[in-house]
C-alpha positions in Angstrom: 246.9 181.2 59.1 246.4 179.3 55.8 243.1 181.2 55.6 244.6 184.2 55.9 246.9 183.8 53.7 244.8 182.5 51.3 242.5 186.2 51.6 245.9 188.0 51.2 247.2 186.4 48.3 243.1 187.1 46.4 243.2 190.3 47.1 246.7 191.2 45.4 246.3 188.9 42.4 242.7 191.0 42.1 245.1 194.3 42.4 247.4 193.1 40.0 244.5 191.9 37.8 242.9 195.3 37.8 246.0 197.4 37.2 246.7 195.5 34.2 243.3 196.2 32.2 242.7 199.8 34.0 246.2 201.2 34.3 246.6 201.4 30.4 243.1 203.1 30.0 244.0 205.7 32.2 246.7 206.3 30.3 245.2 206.8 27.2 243.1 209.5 29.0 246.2 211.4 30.7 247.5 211.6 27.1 244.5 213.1 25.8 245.2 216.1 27.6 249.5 216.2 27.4 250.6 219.5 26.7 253.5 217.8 24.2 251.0 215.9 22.4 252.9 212.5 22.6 252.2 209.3 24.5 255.7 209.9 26.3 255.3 209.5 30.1 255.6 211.9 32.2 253.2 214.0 30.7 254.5 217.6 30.5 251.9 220.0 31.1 247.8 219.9 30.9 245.9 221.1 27.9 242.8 221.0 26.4 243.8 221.8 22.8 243.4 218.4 21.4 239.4 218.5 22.5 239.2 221.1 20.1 241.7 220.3 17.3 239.8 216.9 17.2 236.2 218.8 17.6 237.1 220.2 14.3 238.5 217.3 12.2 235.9 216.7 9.6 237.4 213.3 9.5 236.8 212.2 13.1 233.5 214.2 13.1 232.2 211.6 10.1 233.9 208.7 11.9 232.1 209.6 14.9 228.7 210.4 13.9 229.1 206.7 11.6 229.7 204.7 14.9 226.9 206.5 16.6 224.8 206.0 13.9 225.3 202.1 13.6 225.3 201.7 16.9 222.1 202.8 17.6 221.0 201.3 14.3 222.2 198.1 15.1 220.6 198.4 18.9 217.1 199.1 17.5 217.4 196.0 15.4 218.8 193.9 18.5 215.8 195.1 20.6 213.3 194.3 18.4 214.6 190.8 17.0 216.1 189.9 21.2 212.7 191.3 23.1 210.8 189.0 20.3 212.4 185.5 20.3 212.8 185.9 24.4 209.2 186.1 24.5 208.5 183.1 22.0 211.3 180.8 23.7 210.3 181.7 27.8 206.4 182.3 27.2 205.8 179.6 24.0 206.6 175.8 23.9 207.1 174.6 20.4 209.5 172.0 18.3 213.1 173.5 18.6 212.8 175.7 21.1 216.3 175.0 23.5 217.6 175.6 19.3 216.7 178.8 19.0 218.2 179.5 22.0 221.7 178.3 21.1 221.5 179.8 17.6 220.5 183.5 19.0 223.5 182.9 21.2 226.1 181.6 19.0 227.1 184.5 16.9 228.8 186.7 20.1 231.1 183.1 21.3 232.4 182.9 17.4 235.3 184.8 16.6 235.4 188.6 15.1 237.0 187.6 12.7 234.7 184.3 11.2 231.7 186.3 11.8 232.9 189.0 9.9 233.9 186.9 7.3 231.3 185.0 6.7 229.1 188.2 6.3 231.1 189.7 4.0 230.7 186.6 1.8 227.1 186.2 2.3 226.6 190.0 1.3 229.2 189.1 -1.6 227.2 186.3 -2.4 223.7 188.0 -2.7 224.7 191.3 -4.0 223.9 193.2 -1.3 226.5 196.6 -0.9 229.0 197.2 2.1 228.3 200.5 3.8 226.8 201.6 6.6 223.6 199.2 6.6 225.9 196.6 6.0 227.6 197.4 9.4 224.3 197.8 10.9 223.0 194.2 10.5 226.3 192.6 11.0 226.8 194.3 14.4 223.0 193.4 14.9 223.9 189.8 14.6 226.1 189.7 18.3 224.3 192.9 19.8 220.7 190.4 19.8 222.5 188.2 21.8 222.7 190.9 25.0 219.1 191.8 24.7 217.8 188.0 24.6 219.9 187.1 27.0 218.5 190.3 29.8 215.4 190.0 28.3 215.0 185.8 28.9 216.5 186.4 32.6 214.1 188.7 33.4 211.0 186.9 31.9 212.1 183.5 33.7 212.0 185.6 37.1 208.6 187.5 36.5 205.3 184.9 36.7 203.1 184.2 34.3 200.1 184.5 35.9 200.4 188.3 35.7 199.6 187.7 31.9 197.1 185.2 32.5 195.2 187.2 35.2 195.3 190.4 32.3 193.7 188.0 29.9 190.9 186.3 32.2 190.0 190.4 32.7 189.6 190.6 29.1 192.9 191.9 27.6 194.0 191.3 24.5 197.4 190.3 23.5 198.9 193.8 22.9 196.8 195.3 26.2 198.9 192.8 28.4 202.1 193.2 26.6 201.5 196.7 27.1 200.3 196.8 30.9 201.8 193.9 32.5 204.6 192.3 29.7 206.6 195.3 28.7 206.3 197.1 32.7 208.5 194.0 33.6 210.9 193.8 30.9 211.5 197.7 30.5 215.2 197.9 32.7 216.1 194.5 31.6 215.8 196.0 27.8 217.3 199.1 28.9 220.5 197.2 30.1 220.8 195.3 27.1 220.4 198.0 24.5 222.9 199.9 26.6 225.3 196.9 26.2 224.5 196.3 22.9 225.4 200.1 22.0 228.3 200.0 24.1 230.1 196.8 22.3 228.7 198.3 18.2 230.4 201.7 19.2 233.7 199.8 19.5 233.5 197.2 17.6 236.5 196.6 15.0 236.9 193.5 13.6 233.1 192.6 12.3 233.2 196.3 10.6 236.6 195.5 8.9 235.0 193.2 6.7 231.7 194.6 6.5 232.1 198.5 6.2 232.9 198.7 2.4 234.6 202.8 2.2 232.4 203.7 5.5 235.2 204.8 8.1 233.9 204.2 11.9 235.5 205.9 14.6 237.3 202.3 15.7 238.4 202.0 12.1 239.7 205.8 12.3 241.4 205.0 15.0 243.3 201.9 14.0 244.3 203.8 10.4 245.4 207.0 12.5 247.7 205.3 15.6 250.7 205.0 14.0 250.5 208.5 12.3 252.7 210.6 14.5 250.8 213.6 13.6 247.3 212.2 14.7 248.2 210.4 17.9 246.9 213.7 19.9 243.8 213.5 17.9 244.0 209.5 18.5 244.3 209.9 22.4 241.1 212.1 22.3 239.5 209.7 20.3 240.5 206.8 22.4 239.1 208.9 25.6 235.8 209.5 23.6 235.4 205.9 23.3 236.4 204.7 26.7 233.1 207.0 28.2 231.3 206.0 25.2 231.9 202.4 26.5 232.2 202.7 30.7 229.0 205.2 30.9 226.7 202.6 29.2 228.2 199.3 30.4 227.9 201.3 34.0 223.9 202.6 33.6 223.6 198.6 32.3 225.1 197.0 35.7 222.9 199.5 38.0 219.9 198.5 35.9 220.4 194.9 36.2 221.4 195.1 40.0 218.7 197.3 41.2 215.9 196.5 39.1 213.3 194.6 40.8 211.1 192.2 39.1 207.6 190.6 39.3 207.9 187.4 41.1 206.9 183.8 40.8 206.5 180.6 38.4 207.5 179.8 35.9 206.4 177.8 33.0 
């Protein structure tokens, strides 16, 4: 009976869980479409007029295009910089390693807020402009963290004597990078950089200090809400990001379920 209950009592506190975090989301997407073009429940007819009124804003259009572009900025750096230092810690022993580890990790358990600014003071410090690169390396600095962290999982589970076998044969460094190395890592870095674009797209705070006059489409957002003749345009927007964020984060969790991996030791 206690059991019983105990299954009973999961499974509504789950319910309640999810209806809090999802109920308000699909919301956000109900209103994108409202006929009244209001967030005023109950909605009062169906419409796709705010797709196109927002399609056209030149505004939202350059907010846009700016996240997509520093979010897949920022994922090209995190790939590169993540693939490289999972490889040196899991693959390399050297002075300092279980270090590197904790300092690639750090930046995404700080707050939005420190991080942001203590790049905008470092940038301050050495001169360097706030704009769109600016954005691009501090959204870099968190988005590394998702790509190490798939990347170091799936190295600990693949053996090394795949590499070492490709070697003994008489491949170079790249050759078994290429044949044996990069074959094993490829979903793991797929789910990562999909993470790592989802979380730059809608990041807010971090860009706040960092984005100088660039205007991202979070940053639209959070200037437009309380404009009562944007929040159509806003509830589209919002929509826009939700997929922008769901899609990835749901390509990333089939990736990482249902990718297989070589198996055994492990240094």
């Amino acid at each position: 009976m206690g059991a019983a209950a105990g299954r009973i009592g999961l499974r509504v506190v789950t319910a309640l869980v999810l209806t809090f975090i999802y109920v308000p989301l699909a919301l956000v997407v109900v209103y994108a479409f409202n006929a009244s073009g209001t967030s005023a429940w109950p909605p009062v007819g169906f419409t796709l007029a705010w797709v196109g009124d927002a399609a056209a804003n030149t505004g939202l259009q350059q907010a846009f295009l700016t996240s997509m572009v520093a979010a897949i900025g920022a994922t090209a750096v995190a790939l590169v910089l993540g693939s490289l230092a999972a490889i040196a810690v899991s693959r390399y022993r050297f002075f300092g390693r279980e270090a590197i580890s904790f300092v690639v990790i750090l930046p995404i358990a700080l707050p939005g807020v420190v991080t942001g600014m203590a790049l905008s003071t470092t940038f301050g410090a050495v001169g360097f402009p706030l704009g769109l690169l600016s954005v691009i390396v501090g959204h870099a600095t968190f988005c590394v963290v998702l790509v190490y962290n798939n990347a170091i999982a799936r190295l600990r589970r693949t053996a090394r004597s795949f590499e070492e076998a490709s070697a003994d044969l008489g491949a170079d460094a790249f050759q078994t990078f290429r044949y044996v190395t990069f074959p094993a890592l490829r979903s793991a870095l797929l789910a990562g950089g999909l993470l790592a674009f989802a979380l730059s797209f809608d990041e807010v705070i971090v860009t706040i200090f960092t984005a100088g006059g660039v205007k991202t489409l979070p940053i639209w957002i959070f200037q437009s809400f309380r404009l009562a003749n944007q929040v159509p345009l806003v509830n589209v927007a919002g929509l826009v990001a939700i997929l922008l964020s769901v899609i990835p984060v749901y390509i990333a969790t089939r990736l990482s379920s249902g990718a297989g991996s070589f198996t055994g030791g492990r240094d």
